[in-house]
C-alpha positions in Angstrom: -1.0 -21.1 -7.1 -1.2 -19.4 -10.8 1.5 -17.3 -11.8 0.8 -14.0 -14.2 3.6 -11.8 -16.0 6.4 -13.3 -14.0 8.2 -11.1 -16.5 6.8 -8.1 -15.1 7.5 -9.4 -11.9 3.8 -9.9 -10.3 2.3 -13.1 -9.3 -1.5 -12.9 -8.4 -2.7 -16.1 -6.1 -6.2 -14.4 -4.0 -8.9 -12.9 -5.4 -12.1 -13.3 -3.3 -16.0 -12.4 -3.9 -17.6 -9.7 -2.3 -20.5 -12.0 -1.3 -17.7 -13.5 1.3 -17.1 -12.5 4.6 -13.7 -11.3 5.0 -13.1 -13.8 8.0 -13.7 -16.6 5.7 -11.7 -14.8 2.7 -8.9 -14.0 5.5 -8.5 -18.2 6.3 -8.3 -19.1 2.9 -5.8 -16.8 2.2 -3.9 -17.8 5.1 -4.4 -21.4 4.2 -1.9 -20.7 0.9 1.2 -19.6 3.2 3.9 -22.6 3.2 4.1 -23.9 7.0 7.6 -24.5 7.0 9.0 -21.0 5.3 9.3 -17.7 5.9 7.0 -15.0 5.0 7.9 -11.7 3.2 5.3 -8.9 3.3 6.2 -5.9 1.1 5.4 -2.2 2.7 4.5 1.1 0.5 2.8 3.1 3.0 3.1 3.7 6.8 3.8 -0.4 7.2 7.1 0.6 6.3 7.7 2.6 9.6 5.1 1.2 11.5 4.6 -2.0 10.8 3.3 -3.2 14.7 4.7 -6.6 14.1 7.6 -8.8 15.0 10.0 -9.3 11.9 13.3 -11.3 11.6 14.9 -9.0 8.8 13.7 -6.0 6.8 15.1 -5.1 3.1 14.8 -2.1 1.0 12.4 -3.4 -2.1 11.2 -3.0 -5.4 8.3 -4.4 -7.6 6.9 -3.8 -11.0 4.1 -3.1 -12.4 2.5 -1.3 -9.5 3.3 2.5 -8.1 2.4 4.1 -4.9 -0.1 6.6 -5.7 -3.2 8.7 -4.2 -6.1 6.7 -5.8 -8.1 5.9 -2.6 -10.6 8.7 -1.0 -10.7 9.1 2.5 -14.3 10.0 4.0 -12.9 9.8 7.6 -9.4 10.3 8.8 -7.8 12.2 6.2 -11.1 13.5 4.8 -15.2 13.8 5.0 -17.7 12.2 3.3 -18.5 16.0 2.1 -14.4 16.8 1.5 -13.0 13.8 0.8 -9.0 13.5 1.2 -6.3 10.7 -0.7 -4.7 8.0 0.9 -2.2 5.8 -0.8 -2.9 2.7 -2.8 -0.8 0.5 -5.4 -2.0 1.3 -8.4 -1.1 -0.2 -11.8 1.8 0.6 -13.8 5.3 1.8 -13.3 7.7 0.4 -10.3 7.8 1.1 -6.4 9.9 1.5 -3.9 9.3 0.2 -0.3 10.6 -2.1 2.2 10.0 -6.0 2.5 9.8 -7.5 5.8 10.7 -11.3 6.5 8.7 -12.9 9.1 9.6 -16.2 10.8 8.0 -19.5 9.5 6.1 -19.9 13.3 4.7 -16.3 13.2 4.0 -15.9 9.7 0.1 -16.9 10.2 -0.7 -14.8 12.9 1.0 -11.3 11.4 -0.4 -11.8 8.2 -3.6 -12.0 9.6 -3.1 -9.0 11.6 -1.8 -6.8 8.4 -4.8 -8.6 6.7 -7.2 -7.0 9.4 -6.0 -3.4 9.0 -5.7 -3.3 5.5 -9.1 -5.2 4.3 -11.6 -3.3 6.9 -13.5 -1.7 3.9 -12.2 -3.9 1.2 -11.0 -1.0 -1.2 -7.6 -3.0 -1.1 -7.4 -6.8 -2.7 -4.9 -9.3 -1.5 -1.8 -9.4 -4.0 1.5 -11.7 -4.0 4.0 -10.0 -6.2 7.9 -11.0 -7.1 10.3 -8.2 -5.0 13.6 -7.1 -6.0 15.6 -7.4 -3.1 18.9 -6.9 -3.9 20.3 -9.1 -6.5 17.5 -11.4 -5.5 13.7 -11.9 -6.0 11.6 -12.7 -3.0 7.6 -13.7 -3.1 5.9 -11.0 -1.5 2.3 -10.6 0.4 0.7 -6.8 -0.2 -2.4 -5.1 -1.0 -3.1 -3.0 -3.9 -5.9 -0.4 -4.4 -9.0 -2.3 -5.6 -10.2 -0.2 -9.1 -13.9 -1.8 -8.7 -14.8 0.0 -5.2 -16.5 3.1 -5.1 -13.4 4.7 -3.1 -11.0 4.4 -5.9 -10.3 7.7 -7.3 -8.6 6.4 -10.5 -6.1 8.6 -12.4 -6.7 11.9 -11.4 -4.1 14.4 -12.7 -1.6 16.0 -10.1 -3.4 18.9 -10.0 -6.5 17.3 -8.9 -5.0 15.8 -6.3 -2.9 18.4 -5.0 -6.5 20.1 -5.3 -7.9 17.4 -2.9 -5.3 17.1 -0.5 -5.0 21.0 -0.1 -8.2 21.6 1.3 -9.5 18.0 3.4 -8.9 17.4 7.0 -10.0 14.0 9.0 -10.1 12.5 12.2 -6.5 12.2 11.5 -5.5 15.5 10.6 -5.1 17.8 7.6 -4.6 15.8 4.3 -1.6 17.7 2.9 0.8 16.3 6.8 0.0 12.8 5.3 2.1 13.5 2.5 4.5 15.5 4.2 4.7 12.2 6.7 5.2 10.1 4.0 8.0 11.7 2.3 10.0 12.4 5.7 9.8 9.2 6.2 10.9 8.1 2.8 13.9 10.3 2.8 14.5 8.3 6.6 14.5 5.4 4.8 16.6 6.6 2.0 14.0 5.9 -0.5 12.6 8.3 -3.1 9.3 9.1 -4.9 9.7 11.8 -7.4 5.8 11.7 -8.1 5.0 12.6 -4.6 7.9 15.5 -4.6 5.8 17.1 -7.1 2.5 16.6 -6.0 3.8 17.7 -2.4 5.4 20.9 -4.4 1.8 21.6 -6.0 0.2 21.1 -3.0 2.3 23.7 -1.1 2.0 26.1 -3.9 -1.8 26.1 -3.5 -1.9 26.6 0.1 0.7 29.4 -0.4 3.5 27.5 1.5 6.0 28.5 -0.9 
């Protein structure tokens, strides 16, 4: 285990080549969890209300040196190859908020590999640990943030290009723009806030002439 800006609160302990195969990559990764201790997974995204795992305790959380943001494309549920739509990712910079769930020491192998599973399918997210605020307390833990070398992260765009995006792209999963509005009903649920995505939501509704 190396540690990196424990200041800033991030730890990074997996990378893995792309020449892997993610099964391997998955084992070694799993291979790094202490046996005898808890795990802590921290959620940005629908994880936080759908999660599909068995937790012990769930804590409203905070890390730094990532945000939430719409830097990956979607060619398929919330978009087409042709009209591509935004999906959230951890991208660098800034703080986030989100929930951390604690998993039980006897459990903690098989749920990590089953968030490993839905989050690595296409590899555009990479394995992170990071130090989370919980509290008055920091906790170690597991998430995956947007990978800036695949060819679906949409880096930096301004707000208006990606209210521009979302507007206009529907997937397999529906119109782009009911992702956001999802997300931030949810967040208000959970009585967490993103002022970022109240304004992109506000310039997406002003282009689709919702307000």
């Amino acid at each position: 285990m190396t540690s990196n800006n424990l200041g800033q609160g991030r730890v990074q302990l997996s990378t893995w080549d792309n020449a892997d195969d993610r099964e391997g990559a998955k084992q070694r990764w799993l291979d790094m969890m202490p046996p005898s201790e808890p795990a802590w997974i921290f959620a940005y995204g629908s994880l936080m209300w759908d999660p599909g795992f068995v937790f012990e305790a769930v804590e409203p959380a905070t890390i730094f040196g990532y945000h939430r943001r719409f830097c990956i494309y979607s060619h398929i549920y919330r978009g087409t190859p042709q009209h591509p739509g935004l999906v959230f990712g951890l991208d660098r910079g800034g703080s986030c908020q989100g929930r951390a769930f604690q998993i039980a020491p006897s459990a903690a192998r098989e749920v990590l590999g089953m968030v490993w599973d839905r989050e690595m399918i296409y590899r555009v997210y990479l394995p992170r640990d990071f130090y989370a605020h919980i509290g008055n307390r920091r906790v170690l833990c597991r998430t995956f943030v947007a990978n800036p070398n695949h060819e679906q992260y949409a880096g930096r765009m301004s707000n208006r290009e990606a209210a521009q995006m979302i507007a206009g792209a529907t997937g397999k999963a529906g119109p782009n723009k009911v992702y956001l509005e999802n997300t931030l009903n949810h967040l208000q649920s959970l009585g967490l806030k993103d002022g970022g995505l109240r304004r992109l939501q506000t310039d997406v509704q002003r282009l689709t002439g919702e307000r």
